[in-house]
N, C-alpha and C positions, 0 to 999 in steps of 0.2 A: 503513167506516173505524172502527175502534176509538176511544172517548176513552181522549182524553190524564189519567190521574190528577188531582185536582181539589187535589193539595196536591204543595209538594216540601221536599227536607230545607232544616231550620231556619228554616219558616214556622212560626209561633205561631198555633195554631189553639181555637177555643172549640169543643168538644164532652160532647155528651149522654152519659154510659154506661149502655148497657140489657142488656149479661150481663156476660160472665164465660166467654173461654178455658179451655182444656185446662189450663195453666200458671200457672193464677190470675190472670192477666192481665184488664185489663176491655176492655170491648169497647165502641167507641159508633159511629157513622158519621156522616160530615162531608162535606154533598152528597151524599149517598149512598155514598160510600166508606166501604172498611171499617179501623175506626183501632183497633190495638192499643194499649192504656196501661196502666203498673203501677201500684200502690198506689189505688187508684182502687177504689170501691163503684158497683156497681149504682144508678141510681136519681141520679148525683151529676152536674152542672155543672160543669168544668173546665177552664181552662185548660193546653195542651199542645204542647213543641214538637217538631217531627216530626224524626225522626232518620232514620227508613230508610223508603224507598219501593219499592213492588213492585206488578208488575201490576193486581192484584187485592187489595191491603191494604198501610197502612202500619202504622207504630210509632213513635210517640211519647212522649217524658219528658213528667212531669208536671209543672207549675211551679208552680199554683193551683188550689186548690179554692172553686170561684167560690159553689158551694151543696153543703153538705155531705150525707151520708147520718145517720140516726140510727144505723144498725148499724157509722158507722167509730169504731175505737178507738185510742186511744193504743198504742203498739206497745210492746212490754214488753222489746224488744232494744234498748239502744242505736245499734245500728250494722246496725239492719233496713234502711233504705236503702239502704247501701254493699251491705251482702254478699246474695249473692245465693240462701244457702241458706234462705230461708222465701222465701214470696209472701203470706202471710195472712193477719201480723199486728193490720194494722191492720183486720182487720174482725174482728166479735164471734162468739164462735165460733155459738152456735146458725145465725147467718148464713155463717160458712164451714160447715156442717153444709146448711144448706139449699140453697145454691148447690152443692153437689157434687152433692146426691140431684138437683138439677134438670138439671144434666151429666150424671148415668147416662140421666135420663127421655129428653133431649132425642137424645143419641144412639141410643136405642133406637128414635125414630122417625124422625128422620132419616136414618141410614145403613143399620138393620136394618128397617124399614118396619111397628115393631109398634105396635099404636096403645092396645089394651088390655090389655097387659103388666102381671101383677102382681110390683111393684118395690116392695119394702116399706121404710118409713121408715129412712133411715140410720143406722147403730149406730153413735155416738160414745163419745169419752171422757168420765170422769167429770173427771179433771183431763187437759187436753190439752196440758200441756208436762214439759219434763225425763223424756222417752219413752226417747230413743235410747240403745239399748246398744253401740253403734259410730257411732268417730269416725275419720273421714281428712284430716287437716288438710298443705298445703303446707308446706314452709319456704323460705324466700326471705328477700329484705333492703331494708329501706326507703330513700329516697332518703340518708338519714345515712350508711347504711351497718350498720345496727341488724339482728338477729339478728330476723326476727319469724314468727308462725306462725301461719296463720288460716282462713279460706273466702275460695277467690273473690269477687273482686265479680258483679256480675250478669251475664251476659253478655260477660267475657272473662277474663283469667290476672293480673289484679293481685291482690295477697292479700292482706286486708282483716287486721288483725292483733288477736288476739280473747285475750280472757283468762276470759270465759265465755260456753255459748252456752244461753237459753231451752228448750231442744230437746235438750238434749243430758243425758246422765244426770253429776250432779255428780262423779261421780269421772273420767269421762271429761276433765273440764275440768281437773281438779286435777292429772292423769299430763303433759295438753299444757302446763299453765304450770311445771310444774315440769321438764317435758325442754327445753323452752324455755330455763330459767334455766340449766342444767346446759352444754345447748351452746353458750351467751352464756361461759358462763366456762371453759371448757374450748377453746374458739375451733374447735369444729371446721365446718370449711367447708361450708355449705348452698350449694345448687344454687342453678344459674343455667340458666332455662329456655331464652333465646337462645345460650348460647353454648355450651351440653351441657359444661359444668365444675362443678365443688364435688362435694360428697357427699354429703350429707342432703339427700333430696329432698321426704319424705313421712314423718309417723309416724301409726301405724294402733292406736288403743287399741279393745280387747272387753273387754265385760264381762260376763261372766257373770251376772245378777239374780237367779235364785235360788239361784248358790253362792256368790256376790260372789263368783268368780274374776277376775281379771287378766290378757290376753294386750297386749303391747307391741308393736309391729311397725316396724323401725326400718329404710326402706325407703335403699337407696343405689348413687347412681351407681358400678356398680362394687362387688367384694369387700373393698374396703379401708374402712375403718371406723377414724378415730384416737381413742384413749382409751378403747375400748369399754368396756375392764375396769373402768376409774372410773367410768364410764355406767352400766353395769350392774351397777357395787354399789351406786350411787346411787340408782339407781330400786329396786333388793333393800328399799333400808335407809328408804326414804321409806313404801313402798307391799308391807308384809307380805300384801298377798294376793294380789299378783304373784305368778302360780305358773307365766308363760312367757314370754321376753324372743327376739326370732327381733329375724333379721338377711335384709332381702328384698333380693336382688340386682335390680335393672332398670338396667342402661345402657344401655336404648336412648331416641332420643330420640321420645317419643310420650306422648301423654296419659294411657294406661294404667296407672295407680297403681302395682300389684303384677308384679314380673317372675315370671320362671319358679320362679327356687331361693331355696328357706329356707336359710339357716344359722343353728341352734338356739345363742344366744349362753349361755341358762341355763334350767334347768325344761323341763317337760313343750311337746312341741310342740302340745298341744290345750289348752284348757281346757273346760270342762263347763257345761252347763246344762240345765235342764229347760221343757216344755214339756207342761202336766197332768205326768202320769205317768210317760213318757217320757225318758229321759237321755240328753242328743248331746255329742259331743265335738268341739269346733269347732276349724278350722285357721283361719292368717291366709286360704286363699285359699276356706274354708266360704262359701257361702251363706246363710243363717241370719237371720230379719225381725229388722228389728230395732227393732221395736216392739212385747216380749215381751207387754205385757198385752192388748193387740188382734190380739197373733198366736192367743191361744189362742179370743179372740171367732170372728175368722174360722176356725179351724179346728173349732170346735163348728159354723159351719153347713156346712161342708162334710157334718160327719160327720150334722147332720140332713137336709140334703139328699140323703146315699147312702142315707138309710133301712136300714143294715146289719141281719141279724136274727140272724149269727154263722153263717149259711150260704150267704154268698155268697165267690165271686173277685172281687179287684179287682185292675184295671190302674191305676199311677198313672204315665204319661205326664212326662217331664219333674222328676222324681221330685227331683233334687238329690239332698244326703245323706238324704234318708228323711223327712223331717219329715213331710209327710203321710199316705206311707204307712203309718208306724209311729203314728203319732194314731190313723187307723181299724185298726189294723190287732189290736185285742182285739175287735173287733165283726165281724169278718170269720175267712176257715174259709183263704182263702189269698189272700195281697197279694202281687201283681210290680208292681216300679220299674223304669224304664229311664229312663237319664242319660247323652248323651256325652260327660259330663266322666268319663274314667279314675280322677281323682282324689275326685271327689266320690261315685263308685260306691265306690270303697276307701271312703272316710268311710260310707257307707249301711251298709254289710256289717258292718263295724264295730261299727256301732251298734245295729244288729238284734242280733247277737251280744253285746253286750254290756246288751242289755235282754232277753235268751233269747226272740226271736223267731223260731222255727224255721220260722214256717208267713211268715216273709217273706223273699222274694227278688229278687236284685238284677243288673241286668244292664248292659254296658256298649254304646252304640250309637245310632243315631237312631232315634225311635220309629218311625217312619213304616215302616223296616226291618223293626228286632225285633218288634214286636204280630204282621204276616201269620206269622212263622218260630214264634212261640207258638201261632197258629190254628192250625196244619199242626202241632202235639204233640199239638192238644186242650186248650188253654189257653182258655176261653168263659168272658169276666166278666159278670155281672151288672152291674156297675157300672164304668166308665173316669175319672179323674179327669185333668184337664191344669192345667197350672199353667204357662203358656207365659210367657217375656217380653213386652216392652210391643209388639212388631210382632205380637203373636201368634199362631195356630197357621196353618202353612204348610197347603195343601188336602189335600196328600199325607198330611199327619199325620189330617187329619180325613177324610180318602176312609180311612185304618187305622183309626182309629177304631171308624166307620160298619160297616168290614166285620166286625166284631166282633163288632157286634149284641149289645152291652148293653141291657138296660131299660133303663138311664140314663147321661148323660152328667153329672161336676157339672165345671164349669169357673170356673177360679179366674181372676181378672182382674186387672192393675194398670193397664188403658188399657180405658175402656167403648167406645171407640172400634174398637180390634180385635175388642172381644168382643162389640159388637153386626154387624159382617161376617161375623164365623165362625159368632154364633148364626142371621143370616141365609145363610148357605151350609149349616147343618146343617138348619135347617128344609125345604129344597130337596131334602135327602137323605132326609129324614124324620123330623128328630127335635125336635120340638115344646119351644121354652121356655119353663118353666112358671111358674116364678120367678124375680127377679134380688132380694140382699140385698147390698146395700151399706153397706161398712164404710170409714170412717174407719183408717184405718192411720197418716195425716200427716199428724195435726194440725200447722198454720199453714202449710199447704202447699197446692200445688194440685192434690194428685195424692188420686184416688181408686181405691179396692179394691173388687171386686165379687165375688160367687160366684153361679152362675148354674147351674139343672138345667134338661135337653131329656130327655125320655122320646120311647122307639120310638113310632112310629104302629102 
């Protein structure tokens, strides 16, 4: 007979925390169960009272900190509590730095079974806030009835209403309090999540960092849009380096921010940015880190881990609009990208062409497909790069891979978690990992970034 859990919701429970979750979350156990809690240090005494229970773990709010940590910090957002866009504030960065590197370690021996893995010290920032070059805030309306526009709270759809955020790049902040003020006095109608009514549902600000460009993104239930013209001379006349203002249609009712169709309400539907050397021209629905000065960290170890010598092929796997391919792609003799986003291949092709990249090409499809249909022309990389999502690479992708038969595989991470399964299914295959280099991408967050090379046996 199974025990029965040793806690239920809305007991108040005293527990130890000895890590630290995927989600920044801490971790302690209470009789030996296992209790999820936020804001919470390693190392700390607390009081907690249990909200959700499940088989095998619950989750717990925190209510006191019975014995503190030395690494917990005052948290530099007002409204860190409520919203639920950081997990990390309150501890000191060297210790979120060190609690990640020990998330890459711990995963690579528990789930990929390697025990002397060389995983090298985590590459953080030198200042770790005010990063983000993109913002996507709700709009909605408080109980008054008040225009307001912010992040989620933690864990569900109430929107915490924010006028700056720690994390976020200051112009980003400046476009949402001021579109904010605009549709307070122009009265035009924000969405209402339960009842699929109103119009502004969502505004999506880009910034460009090294052209200080502007893109706007002004998402709504529906093609109808009131006062636009005043909107969008408003935001012209506030914010001179606004050089694109789009109009995103989604009426459907679903969590997915961005609908299908743009309508270009003024300017250029891209705006530009670099990356080293490279120049991309970003749409609202781009992909594009957005954590420009740790993007070019991580992608310098890519490019040291492909050891390029300007005579090899590279396949880059999951390719998006080209960012990685076109990084390595001065150090290499010929680069292919394969992307099933249609749209994000148009953006790749683009952008090669427009940084006179002849010797890279881009294709539209599932890798897993397209790689065997390039083997069968004679397409043989030295090197495969994947940059999969956080479920990471499907078998089928890594049996295309494999058949390939690169020296090397460098794979790019944002869940060590998948990337220590896939590293243990490629080593089955044969291909030996030799490095993992973990990078900080999020800061006050609990998400970490890895880059990881397997060479053939």
């Amino acid at each position: 007979m199974k025990r029965k859990p040793p806690v239920q919701v809305g007991q108040v429970i005293e527990v130890e925390i000895h890590g630290q979750g995927h989600n920044g979350s801490g971790v302690g156990r209470y009789n030996g169960f296992t209790v999820f809690i936020s804001l919470v240090v390693p190392g700390e005494k607390v009081l907690a009272k249990v909200t959700l229970v499940k088989k095998n773990y619950a989750q717990a709010d925190l209510l006191e900190v019975i014995e503190a940590h030395e690494n917990r910090m005052e948290p530099k957002c007002p409204i860190y509590q409520e919203c639920g866009g950081c997990q990390s504030q309150h501890l000191s960065y060297p210790e979120q730095l060190r609690l990640k590197e020990q998330q890459v370690r711990d995963q690579f021996e528990r789930i990929g079974g390697f025990h002397d893995l060389a995983i090298h010290p985590i590459l953080g920032m030198d200042e770790p806030w005010i990063y983000r070059n993109k913002a996507q805030v709700p709009f909605g309306q408080n109980p008054q009835g008040e225009v307001i526009a912010g992040f989620y709270a933690n864990q569900s759809h109430e929107i915490i209403d924010l006028e700056s955020c720690s994390i976020q790049n200051p112009d980003n902040d400046a476009v949402i309090r001021f579109v904010k003020q605009v549709v307070r006095e122009l009265s035009i109608p924000v969405y209402h999540e339960k009842t699929h009514t109103g119009i502004l549902r969502h505004l999506m600000v880009r910034i460009g960092v090294h052209t200080n460009e502007i893109m706007v993104v002004l998402v709504t239930n529906g093609k109808k849009l009131p006062h636009k013209e005043i909107l969008v001379s408003k935001i012209r006349e506030a914010f001179p380096q606004c050089q694109s203002i789009v109009q995103n249609v989604n009426d459907r009712s679903t969590n997915v921010i961005l609908g299908r169709e743009n309508i270009l309400l003024w300017g250029r539907e891209v705006i530009y940015d670099t990356i080293g050397e490279v120049k991309f021209a970003i749409s609202p629905h781009s992909f594009f880190q957005v954590n420009p000065i740790q993007t070019e960290v991580l992608y310098d170890q890519v490019r040291k881990f492909a050891a390029l010598t300007g005579e090899e092929t590279v396949v880059d796997a999951y390719c998006g609009i080209g960012t990685i391919a076109m990084y390595v792609a001065d150090q290499a003799k010929q680069v292919y990208g394969v992307e099933i986003v249609p749209e994000a291949i148009a953006d790749a092709q683009e952008n090669a062409k427009r940084n006179q990249m002849s010797h890279v090409h881009f294709e539209v499809g599932a890798a897993e497909k397209v790689m065997p249909k390039w083997l069968n022309r004679g397409i043989r990389p030295e090197v495969v790069i994947v940059d999969p999502p956080r479920k990471g690479c499907d078998p089928e992708l890594l049996d295309a891979v494999v058949g390939m038969k690169p020296e090397r595989v460098v794979y790019v991470s944002c869940n060590p978690a998948t990337l220590a399964r896939d590293a243990k299914y490629l080593a089955e295959l044969g291909y030996e990992t030799v490095e993992v280099q973990p990078v900080d991408m999020f800061p006050q967050t609990g998400h970490v970034e890895c880059v990881a090379w397997m060479k053939r046996g």
